[in-house]
Every structure is written in structure tokens, then in C-alpha cells.
C-alpha positions, 0 to 999 in steps of 0.5 A: 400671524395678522394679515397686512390690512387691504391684502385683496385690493391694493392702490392703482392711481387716482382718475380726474385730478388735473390741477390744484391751486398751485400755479403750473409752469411752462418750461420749453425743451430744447433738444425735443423743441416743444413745451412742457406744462408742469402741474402740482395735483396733491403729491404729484406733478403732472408733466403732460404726459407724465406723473411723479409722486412726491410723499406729501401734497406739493406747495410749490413749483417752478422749472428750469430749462432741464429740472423741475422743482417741486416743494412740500413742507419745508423739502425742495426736490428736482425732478429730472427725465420727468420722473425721478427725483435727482436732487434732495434740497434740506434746510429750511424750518418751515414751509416753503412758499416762493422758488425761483430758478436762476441758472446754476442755481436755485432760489427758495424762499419760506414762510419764515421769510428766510431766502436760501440760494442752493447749488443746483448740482451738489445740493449746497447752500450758497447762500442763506439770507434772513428778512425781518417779517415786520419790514420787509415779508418776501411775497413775491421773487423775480430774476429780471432778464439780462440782470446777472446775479440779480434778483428782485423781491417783493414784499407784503409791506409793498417795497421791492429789493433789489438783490445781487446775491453773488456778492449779497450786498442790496443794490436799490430798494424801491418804495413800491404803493405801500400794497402787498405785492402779490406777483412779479413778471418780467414784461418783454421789454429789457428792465421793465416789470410787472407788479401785481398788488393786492388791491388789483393794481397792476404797475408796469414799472421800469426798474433801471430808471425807478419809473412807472410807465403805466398802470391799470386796475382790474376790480375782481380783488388781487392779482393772481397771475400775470403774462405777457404775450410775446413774439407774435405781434400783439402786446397784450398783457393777461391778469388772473383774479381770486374769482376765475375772471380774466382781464386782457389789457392791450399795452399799446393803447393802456386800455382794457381789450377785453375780460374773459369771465368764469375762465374758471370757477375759483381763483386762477392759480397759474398763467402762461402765454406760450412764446410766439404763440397766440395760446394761452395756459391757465390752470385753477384749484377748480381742478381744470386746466385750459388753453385759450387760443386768440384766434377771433374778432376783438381779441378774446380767446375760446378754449382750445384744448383742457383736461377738467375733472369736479371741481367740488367732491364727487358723490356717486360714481358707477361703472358704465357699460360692460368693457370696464373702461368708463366710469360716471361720476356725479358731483356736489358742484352738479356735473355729470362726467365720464372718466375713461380708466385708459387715457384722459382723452377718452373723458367727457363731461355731460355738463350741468343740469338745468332747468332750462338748457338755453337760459342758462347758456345766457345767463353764464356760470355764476348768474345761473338760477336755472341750475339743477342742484347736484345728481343725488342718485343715478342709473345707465344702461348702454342698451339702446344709448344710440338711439335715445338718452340712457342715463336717469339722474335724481337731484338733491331735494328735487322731484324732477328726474333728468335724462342725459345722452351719454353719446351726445354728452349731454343733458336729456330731452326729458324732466320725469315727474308725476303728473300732479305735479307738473304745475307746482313744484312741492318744496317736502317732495323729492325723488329719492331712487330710481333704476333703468331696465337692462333694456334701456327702455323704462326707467323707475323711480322712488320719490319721498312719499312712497310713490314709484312711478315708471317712465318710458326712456324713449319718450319720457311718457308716464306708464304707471304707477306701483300701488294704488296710491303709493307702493310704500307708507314711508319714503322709497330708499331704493328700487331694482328691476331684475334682469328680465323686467319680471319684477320690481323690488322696491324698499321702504323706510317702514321696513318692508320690501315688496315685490311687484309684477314689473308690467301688471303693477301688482304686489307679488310678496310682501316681507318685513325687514329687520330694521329701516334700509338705508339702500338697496343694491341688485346683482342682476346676473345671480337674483342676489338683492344687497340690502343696507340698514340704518344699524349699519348691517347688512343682509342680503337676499335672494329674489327667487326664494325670497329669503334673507340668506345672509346677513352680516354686521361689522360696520360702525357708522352709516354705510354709504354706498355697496357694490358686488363683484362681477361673479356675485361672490362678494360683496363690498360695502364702505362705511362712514368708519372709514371701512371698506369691506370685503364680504363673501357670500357662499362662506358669508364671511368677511374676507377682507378689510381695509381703513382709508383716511377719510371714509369712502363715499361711493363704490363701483367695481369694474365689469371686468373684475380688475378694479374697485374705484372710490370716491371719498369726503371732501376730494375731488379724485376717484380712487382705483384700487386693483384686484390682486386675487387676479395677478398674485396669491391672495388668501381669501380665508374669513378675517378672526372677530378681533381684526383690527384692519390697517390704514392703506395710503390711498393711491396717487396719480401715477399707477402703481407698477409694482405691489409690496413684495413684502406683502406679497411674501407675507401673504404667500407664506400665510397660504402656503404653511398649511400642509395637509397632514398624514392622516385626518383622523385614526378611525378613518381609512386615509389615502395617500396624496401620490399620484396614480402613476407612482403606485396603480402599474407596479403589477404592469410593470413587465408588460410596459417594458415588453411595449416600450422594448426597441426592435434593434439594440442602440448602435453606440456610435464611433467618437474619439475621446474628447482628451486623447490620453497619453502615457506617463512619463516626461515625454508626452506621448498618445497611446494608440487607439484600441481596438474594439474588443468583442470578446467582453466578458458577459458574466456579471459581477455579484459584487455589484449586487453586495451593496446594500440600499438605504430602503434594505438598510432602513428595514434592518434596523426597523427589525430591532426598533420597529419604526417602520417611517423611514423605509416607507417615506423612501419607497414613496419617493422613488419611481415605479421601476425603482420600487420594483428593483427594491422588491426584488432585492430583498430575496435571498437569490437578490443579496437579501434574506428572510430577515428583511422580507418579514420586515417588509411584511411587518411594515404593511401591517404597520401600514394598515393598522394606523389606516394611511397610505391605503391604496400603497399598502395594496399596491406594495403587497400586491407586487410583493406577493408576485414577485416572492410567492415561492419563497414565501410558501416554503417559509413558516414564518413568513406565511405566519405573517403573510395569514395575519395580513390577509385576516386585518385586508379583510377587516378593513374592506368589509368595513369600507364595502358596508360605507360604500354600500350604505351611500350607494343605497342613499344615492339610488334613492334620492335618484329614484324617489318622488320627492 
């Protein structure tokens, strides 16, 4: 039976992801009083605070006063509660591009320019209206406020309709500025509107009277989004453009107020003022949200609240400290973060690297020449992270290491460098690893050359240096100090590893690998060393023996990053074959493996052992997997060499309540088909899997029911019947109760005696047949008292004979011949022989084959006392002997 792919670590959720390019939307609950912002990331929506998952990336979002709808391809759902889909809307071709809710119904508009007005409630069409793309291209949809069964459209050749979608007749067609039109917003003033046009004009025009009242020009390209500020006294209008600028123009005055650069780092996809409040939502595909509050001097706002993950992929990612709850994560777009795998909140960003922290704070985010490239490789340790940075990074072609602070969240106090080149910069030299003591105190790092230099953390001093020159004649591909700073293990591109002694600098031991490694990987606790080559094996070795003890090979393409399990016994290993898997050390076997749509480029596992997390090519999330060996029943046995793993969705971003079952029942019955058999083999002497208490006090038995004997016989106490009986007839009447009657008789009734047992039953018929199964699969299923009523019953003076008792002797010899059930067969005999010794010594033939047993006893113990005494004689030896 094959195995379901990905059976040990099953998909939890994604951390980091808060935003897409799809613009969000504001929606105001009237029973609870508050807002509710609504973003699309990938599959999901994000209502803060809750997510749903939709099978495809989400297209489009919109919501009204209790749904939200949200479109992928050409398929509309809504959402209600939040969380369940309720309504299914089927019928466009193609991707849907444009929503609008409008009362009782729904507004949906495609990229083949066809309009379709849904019912809300049944699900219906009510409306299906076809555009020709040459005159007249939907690009923009509007409800203006108060305009009943009216809507107003945009379109790419710059004309606006306006539409009565009730009666479906076109009302007024305006001639527009002959540009596209990007957006649609309603300003607070009844029958005016804003229109955003791809040239950055922005139009505030009067749609009852076809008039334009003003119009304002931003030159960062075309209107993204546009809101007004409303009920708070100040009529500003915000616009968004392609480059993450903001523009705030006050209406009064028709003047620019003022510009909010780098609100985002790519195009504001979405904007909202919050009614009546001077707070301002924007959400970007730079996978930030941010809300701005105007609460300064000449009307520019300053981030009040965001929720921000990498807005380019992240690259590396490592569990920090030992609890399991933070993870670090370094990304192409040069950010160092924290992820909290508990609540959002707990996220913190360390910010960029810079060369220099405060030039850079002048000079803004897209001006930056200071910036540092992005982190390549990093280490942490929380010893001593209170007191000074704890954090070590190396950069992209840079042969400068940072420090950041994580309790400052915040870049270091220290640049770590070589002494030489402190003055001129090396373009060709590059630091390539580097490693933190586990007391936080030294921090060392591999450059391009074969140097590997230790630094102290605290002061950022230089304290040496591995070789006389140079540790290695290649580049250094990664170096561990182990747990106790004894030794310093470091990897070279010529295919050796050597080790060093941490605090004298010298080269302890020397060893060729087989090829060039590609990275190193030390599990601190258990001395084991990971070792990934550039022939995409592995081998791992152990620091104390300095041996390679396995080595595994499976992988297609590079291995990018490993990680181990807490306990040491696995090792996890991802691949540009899209791979992830799962090797097991004291068996070195792989035990699981699973295929991801797009190859894993870093891996951590949890401290705690309860979660794997991944990032992986081009995307921006860090991917939880759970570890189900911990809640359910998984089979770790080795995976067969022709394997084929299957793909496993990567998870989304509401955690997943409940695994597969069906997996689950799979695995399961996987595990539990194997049954140990009767026997392992016929020249073996096999014990049965009873326990002790079924078969060691059949002798004691007596005795036990002497202890367990009461003082006084149980007084049975006075009840009346439940039913008080009556005598038969038409007339109901009660009998009278008896009284007791002492006088009982205290004969027993042999007939009672006469009935004869299955096991009695079974040993008859074995007397003809000689199949001796059934009679002992019964015995063993019955209890120590029981077994002994049996016994007793196949006496004659008991209701049996002479017959069935050769019978019972025949079948422990049976017993002992094949060589199972040994300790039953003695235990049996055992009783047999106490309960019927009388009997047996009258009778010839029963003596006969009582001899015959007691000749094959003997055999068999001669036999196992020689194995016992043979181990007890190698054991005695191994204690004793100088070895």
C-alpha cells in the first residue's frame, strides 16, 4: 500500500503574509459599532482578526454592510460571520476584475467586459449586460450616493455611463478626458465624484450638471486609489500611486497640502479614510498594511498601527531561543524580522542593514546608497541578549558582518571585519558563514578566502584568527563551534574539515571528504555534524569519533538548507527538486518525504519539536508544517527505494483545525495490519504474548481464594420485587408474599454438572482429528479460575473421562513439539498434574503419555539451560575482562 506523501509534517498556516495587491475594504458593523478591514493575501481574506480560505489566489474584494465578496478566476463568493462561504455566485467566462455591492445586490464585472447584476440572496442573475471592448472597456464601477438603481462606470477609452440597471436603459453618457480611468470614488458632497486617470489627473466632477468643479495633478504616474476624509472638519482628498507615494490635496484651498513618500514600497493598492476619524488605511502588494493618523502640524500623517511581513521573499529563517515561539527571518529586500508563531502582535522588524544608520534615516528608502545588501547567512543566541547585540549576520558579496540587538530591535553596534581590510573595501572577498557560542560571547566567521576569524560579541574586538594565514585553501562553506567552545569545526570548498581548538587556535584533526560541501549544520546537544555536498548528498558525522557514521543520497538538485529535530534522531534536508525530506539517523533511512510546488529554500524546526517552518522561491510567507508523530499515529518505517512522494498544498493562512482523516485511517491501518505471528520460527523455543497474571498463579490458586475468603458470608438484603407478581386469571390479584424458607435444600444437582464445555467439546473431537488449535485458543482466553474449573471438569468424579484427559496430554505434547506457548504448556501441565495426580498413576495409559512428556520436558531444558549458560558465560566475561 503506498503511503500518502508528507505523512509525518502536515500543513498549519503561513506567518508574515498581511497584504497583496489587491486593494482592501472598510466595512462598518452596525450591531458591534466598529470597522472591519478586509484584505486578500493569496487564498485568504484577513478580516482583522479573522481569516478564510478560498481554494485559488483571491482577484477581488468588496463588502457590504454584512457580506464580504471575494472573487478568484471567474467565481464570486460571500463571506458571512467572517468566516464561512455562504453564497456561491457562477457564471462569468473569465476573470472577474471589478465588484461593487448595491443593496440587495451584487455588481460583478470580468475582463471580457461583461457586467453581471446577482441577487444577493438566491444566487440569480438579474441582470447580464455585454460591453464592446473597442468603445467602451469597464475600468472602473461606481453606486453614486443617493442615485437609486444607479450605477456609474468607467471605461479604458476614458467615457463614463451612466446606467439604471433596474430598468437597464443607459441614462447619460459623459465624455470624460479621453484617458483611461483608473477609479471611481464618491466625494462626500451629493452627485459629485472623483475620477482617477491614468495620466495622474484626478477630476472632481459633478455628475447631476456634467460639470467639472476642480482638478489636480499628481506626477508619480496613475491614480491608484482615492478617499476623502469625512466628518471630521477637514476636506482633504488622499490619492495613491504606482510608486508608494501619497499626495493629500486640501479641497477648500484646490492646493496640494502635502506628500507622504515611501508609504509603501510598491504601488498603494487600496485606501480608506475611517468615517469621522482623522485615520487613514492603506494596504500595498509590499505586504504591509498601515494606518496613518493626521494628528501633527501641516496636515501630514505618521504611522499609527501596521502589521508588515518582507515585501521581497525571504531567504533564510531560524528559530530564536528555546520556547518555539519566535522565528527570525532575513529577506532578499535586506530586512531582518521577527515572527512571533502566537499572535501577529508579538512581530517585530530589526529594520535594514546600513552602512551608516543615521545617513540613511536622511536620505529615505528609495535614496538609500548606504543600504547593506541583504543578510546571506546569520546566527543567534538569546545568552546574554540583554546585555549586548546577540545576533551576527553575513551580507550578499560583502565582507562586513553585522550585529543586530534583538531586544533593541535593531541593528548592532559592530561592523566585524578583518583588520586589513578596514581601510579599502575588496570587491572578490566576501564573508560566507559565520556561528555564535552558545554563550553569546564570540561570534565566528568564514570569508571567501579561507579565513575564519573570531570576534568578541560584546565589544566587537578581533581575538584571532584559525591558521597561520588561512584555515582553508578554498572558500570557507561553513563553520560550528560545539556546545562547550572546546572546538571549532570548519568546512572548506577543497573537501576538508578540519578541527580546530576553540581558545588555542590549533588544528586538532584534519579529514577529507568525499566531495566539495556545500554547508554545514551542527546539533549542539548529540556532537552530530550535517554535512551537504555539491552531489547533492549528505553525510553526517560525529565530532566526538570523528567519523562519518551516515550518509544518505536521494536528492536531485542543490540542497539548500537542513535542519535537525530537537532530539537529534532526524534530519531534514530540502532540495531545489522540490523535496523535503525526512532522514532518520539510528536507522539511517529516510523515513518521510513530501513535493511542494516550488522548492523549499530554508528550513528550522521548532525547539519544542511541534513545527517545521519553510520559506520557499519567490514568496513572500514562512510556511508552518506540524509535526503529526506528536498528536496521532504516524508510521516512521524506512520509505521503499522506488518512492514516488506526492505534492502537499502548501498551507494558507488560517491554521488548520483538523488533519485528513482519511490520511489519518490510512496510516493507521498501515500500522496496525502487522500482527506478530504464533511463532518466529520452528527451531526457536517461542513464548506466548499473554500476560503473567493469565498463566504464573494457576498453582496459587487456592491460596489466593484463602486471602480473598470474607470473615462473614454477605447478608443478602430484604427487597420487594420490582413487579409484584399476580395469579392468572381475569381478576388481577397479588400473591402474598412468602416466607423465607430456611429449609432449602443443600443437595446439588449433578445434572447441572452433565453439560458438557466448548473446551470438553473441542478435546473430544481432537481425539479423532488431532487438531489440538481450538481447545488451546480457548484456554488462553479464559481467566485463571475459569482455566482451573476446566481442569477439573475432565475427571471422571468432575463429569469427564479417561478419554478426554489423554487428550489434554496429547495436547501439550503438541504444545512442546512445535515450540510456542512454552511457559503455557508448563504452567497447564503444572496444574494438570496437581489436580489429577491420583487418577493419573492408577491408569496405564495415561502414565504412558505423561513418561513421553516428561522425556521431550527434559530435551527442551537441557537444550535452553546450554543458551543460557553460554550467554551467561559471554556476559561474565565482558563485565570482568581487561578490554
Amino acid at each position: 500500500m503506498a503511503r500518502e506523501g508528507g505523512g509525518l509534517f502536515a500543513g498549519f498556516r503561513v506567518l508574515g503574509r498581511f497584504s497583496g495587491h489587491v486593494p482592501h475594504v472598510l466595512r462598518y458593523h452596525g450591531r458591534h459599532r466598529e470597522f472591519y478591514l478586509a484584505t486578500a493575501v493569496g487564498r485568504s481574506v484577513h478580516t482583522y482578526n479573522v481569516s478564510n480560505a478560498l481554494p485559488q489566489d483571491i482577484t477581488c474584494l468588496a463588502a457590504d454592510r454584512m457580506l464580504i465578496f471575494a472573487s478568484y478566476d471567474n467565481i464570486l463568493h460571500a463571506f458571512a460571520r467572517n468566516k464561512e462561504v455562504v453564497h456561491t455566485y457562477e457564471g462569468h467566462k473569465a476573470r472577474i476584475h471589478l465588484l461593487q455591492p448595491f443593496g440587495d445586490h451584487v455588481i460583478s464585472v470580468d475582463v471580457d467586459n461583461v457586467l453581471i447584476v446577482w441577487n444577493i440572496q438566491s444566487e440569480e442573475e438579474y441582470l447580464q449586460m455585454d460591453f464592446d471592448k473597442a468603445t467602451f472597456a469597464v475600468s472602473a464601477v461606481l453606486h453614486p450616493s443617493t442615485y437609486l438603481n444607479k450605477i456609474l462606470l468607467g471605461s479604458e477609452q476614458g467615457s463614463l455611463q451612466l446606467w439604471n440597471i433596474r430598468s437597464n436603459k443607459l441614462l447619460y453618457s459623459f465624455p470624460g478626458w479621453h484617458l483611461a480611468v483608473t477609479t471611481l470614488e464618491q466625494a462626500p458632497a451629493v452627485d459629485v465624484v472623483a475620477v482617477g486617470l491614468v495620466s495622474g489627473h484626478i477630476i472632481v466632477h459633478n455628475i447631476k450638471f456634467d460639470e467639472t468643479l476642480m482638478k489636480f495633478q499628481q506626477d508619480w504616474g496613475p491614480i491608484t486609489a482615492i478617499s476623502f476624509r469625512t466628518a471630521d472638519g477637514h476636506p482633504v482628498m488622499a490619492a495613491g500611486s504606482p510608486i508608494g507615494h501619497i499626495a493629500l490635496w486640501d479641497l477648500e484651498e484646490k492646493k496640494l497640502m502635502c506628500q507622504m513618500q515611501d508609504a509603501h514600497s510598491t504601488a498603494i493598492a487600496g485606501m480608506s479614510f475611517v468615517p469621522g476619524e482623522p485615520l487613514l488605511i492603506t494596504n500595498g502588494a509590499d505586504n504591509a498594511i498601515r494606518v496613518w493618523i493626521f494628528d501633527g502640524p501641516g496636515g501630514t500623517g505618521r504611522v499609527l498601527r501596521s502589521r508588515m511581513g518582507h515585501s521581497a521573499p525571504p531567504t533564510k529563517i531560524r528559530y530564536h531561543g528555546q520556547n518555539g515561539e519566535q522565528i527570525l527571518s532575513a529577506g532578499q529586500d535586506g530586512t531582518l524580522q521577527s515572527f512571533s508563531t502566537v499572535h501577529e502582535k508579538f512581530n517585530k522588524s530589526l529594520g535594514r542593514g546600513s552602512i551608516n544608520k543615521k545617513k540613511s534615516k536622511k536620505k529615505g528608502l528609495k535614496l538609500d546608497t548606504m543600504a547593506l545588501p541583504p543578510i546571506t547567512v546569520f546566527a543567534s543566541e538569546v545568552a546574554h541578549q540583554s546585555d549586548w547585540d546577540s545576533i551576527v549576520a553575513c551580507h550578499q558579496g560583502y565582507i562586513t558582518c553585522t550585529t543586530w540587538n534583538y531586544q533593541k530591535t535593531s541593528m548592532g553596534a559592530h561592523k566585524l571585519r578583518p583588520e586589513e581590510f578596514s581601510k579599502h573595501k575588496p570587491i572578490d572577498i566576501y564573508a560566507t558563514s559565520v556561528d555564535i557560542t552558545s554563550c553569546g560571547n564570540f561570534a565566528v566567521i568564514g570569508l571567501s578566502t579561507g579565513q575564519v576569524d573570531v570576534y568578541n560579541m560584546q565589544s566587537g574586538i578581533h581575538r584571532g584568527r584559525y591558521g597561520k594565514e588561512r584555515a582553508h585553501e578554498g572558500a570557507v562553506r561553513g563553520v560550528a563551534v560545539d556546545g562547550l567552545n572546546q572546538l571549532v569545526i570548519t568546512a572548506g570548498s577543497e573537501g576538508l574539515i578540519k578541527f580546530w581548538k576553540f581558545k588555542t587556535k590549533d588544528l586538532v584533526y584534519s579529514t577529507e571528504l568525499s566531495s566539495s560541501p556545500s554547508g554545514i549544520l551542527l546539533h549542539r546537544d548529540s556532537g552530530i555534524l550535517g554535512i551537504a555536498f555539491d552531489d547533492f548528498s549528505i553525510s553526517v558525522l560525529d565530532i566526538e569519533t570523528r567519523k562519518i557514521v551516515r550518509t544518505f543520497s536521494g536528492h536531485h538538485g542543490r540542497i539548500n538548507d537542513m535542519t535537525f529535530s530537537p532530539d537529534g534522531r532526524w534530519l531534514i534536508t530540502s532540495s531545489m527538486d522540490c523535496t523535503i525530506k525526512t532522514w532518520d539517523l539510528p536507522s539511517g533511512c529516510l523515513i518521510d518525504c513530501f513535493l511542494v510546488d516550488s522548492a523549499a529554500v530554508s528550513l528550522t524546526m521548532s525547539p519544542t519539536g511541534d513545527f517545521l517552518a519553510s520559506t520557499h522561491v519567490d514568496d513572500l510567507g514562512i510556511y508552518l508544517w506540524s509535526n503529526r508523530s506528536l498528536y496521532s499515529l504516524v508510521s516512521l518505517r524506512p520509505l521503499p527505494a522506488d518512492y514516488e512522494p506526492s505534492m502537499v498544498t502548501r498551507p494558507s493562512t488560517c491554521p488548520v483545525q483538523d488533519v485528513d482523516v482519511a490520511g489519518d485511517e490510512e496510516t493507521c491501518d498501515e500500522m496496525i495490519e502487522y500482527v506478530s505471528p504464533e511463532q518466529l520460527g520452528e527451531q526457536l523455543v517461542t513464548l506466548s504474548s499473554l500476560p503473567e497474571s493469565r498463566w504464573k498463579n494457576l498453582l496459587s490458586l487456592d491460596v489466593i481464594k484463602k486471602k480473598n475468603k470474607p470473615r462473614e458470608p454477605p447478608k443478602v438484603p430484604k427487597s420487594a420485587p420490582f413487579f409484584i407478581p399476580t395469579v392468572p386469571g381475569l381478576i388481577p390479584r397479588y400473591i402474598a408474599p412468602e416466607e423465607e424458607n430456611d429449609t432449602q435444600s443443600k443437595v446439588v444437582n449433578l445434572g447441572v454438572l452433565a453439560q458438557k464445555s466448548d473446551f470438553y467439546i473441542h478435546l473430544e473431537e481432537a481425539l479423532s482429528t488431532n487438531e489440538y488449535a481450538a481447545p488451546l485458543n480457548l484456554l488462553k482466553s479464559l481467566g485463571p479460575s475459569h482455566i482451573e474449573i476446566e481442569l477439573r471438569g475432565l475427571a471422571p468424579e468432575g463429569g469427564g473421562s479417561m478419554e478426554v484427559m489423554l487428550s489434554f496430554l496429547r495436547m501439550i505434547g503438541m504444545m512442546l513439539n512445535k515450540k510456542y506457548n512454552f511457559e503455557l504448556a508448563q504452567a497447564y501441565l503444572a496444574l494438570f498434574l496437581k489436580l489429577h495426580l491420583k487418577i493419573l498413576l492408577s491408569e496405564p495409559n495415561l502414565l504412558e503419555e505423561v513418561s513421553r512428556l516428561s522425556t521431550q520436558l527434559e530435551e527442551t531444558w537441557i537444550h535452553l539451560r546450554a543458551l543460557f549458560n553460554q550467554s551467561l558465560c559471554v556476559l561474565t566475561y565482558m563485565k570482568s575482562a581487561l578490554l
